[in-house]
C-alpha positions, 0 to 999 in steps of 0.5 A, spaced: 445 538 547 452 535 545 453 531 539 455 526 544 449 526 549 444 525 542 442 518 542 441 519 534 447 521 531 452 517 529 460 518 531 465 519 525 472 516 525 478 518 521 484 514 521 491 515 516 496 511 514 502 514 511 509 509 509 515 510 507 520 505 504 527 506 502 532 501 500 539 499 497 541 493 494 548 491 491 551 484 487 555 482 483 555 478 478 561 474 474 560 469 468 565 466 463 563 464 457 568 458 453 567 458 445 568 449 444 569 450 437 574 455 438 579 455 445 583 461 444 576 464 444 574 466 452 570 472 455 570 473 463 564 478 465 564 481 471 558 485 473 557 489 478 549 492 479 545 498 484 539 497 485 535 503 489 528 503 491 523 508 494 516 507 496 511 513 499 504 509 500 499 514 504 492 512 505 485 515 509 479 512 511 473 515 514 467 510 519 461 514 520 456 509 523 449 514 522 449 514 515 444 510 514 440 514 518 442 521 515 441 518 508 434 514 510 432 518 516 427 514 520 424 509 515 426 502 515 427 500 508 428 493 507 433 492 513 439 495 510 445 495 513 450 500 511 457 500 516 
């Protein structure tokens, strides 16, 4: 007799996720500052930014609905639900 065909054993699932992400970002930013109590002082700023991001998420999960059955056998303990 197969696994499949035994009315008492539980079926197993595996799934995985694997992501991954990269991104670039490029601005830029002008400011200018003007002194009051000094008009010959100003200052012009230009900057320029580069943002690069990289992600990299992987997960796993694993259901297997004979659990309860393969840790409490035949008893029925308090009716616990385990899935």
């Amino acid at each position: 007799m197969s696994v499949n065909e035994d009315p008492g054993a539980g079926s197993l699932s595996i799934n995985y996720m694997l992501n991954y992400d990269n991104s670039l970002s490029k601005s830029n930013t002008y400011s200018r500052f003007d002194a009051i109590s000094d008009s010959a002082y100003k200052n012009l700023y230009n900057r320029k930014y580069i943002n690069r991001n990289s992600n990299l998420n992987g997960s796993v999960g694993i259901h297997y609905n004979g659990l309860r059955q393969l840790i409490f056998k035949d008893h029925n303990l308090w009716n616990i639900n385990m899935g």
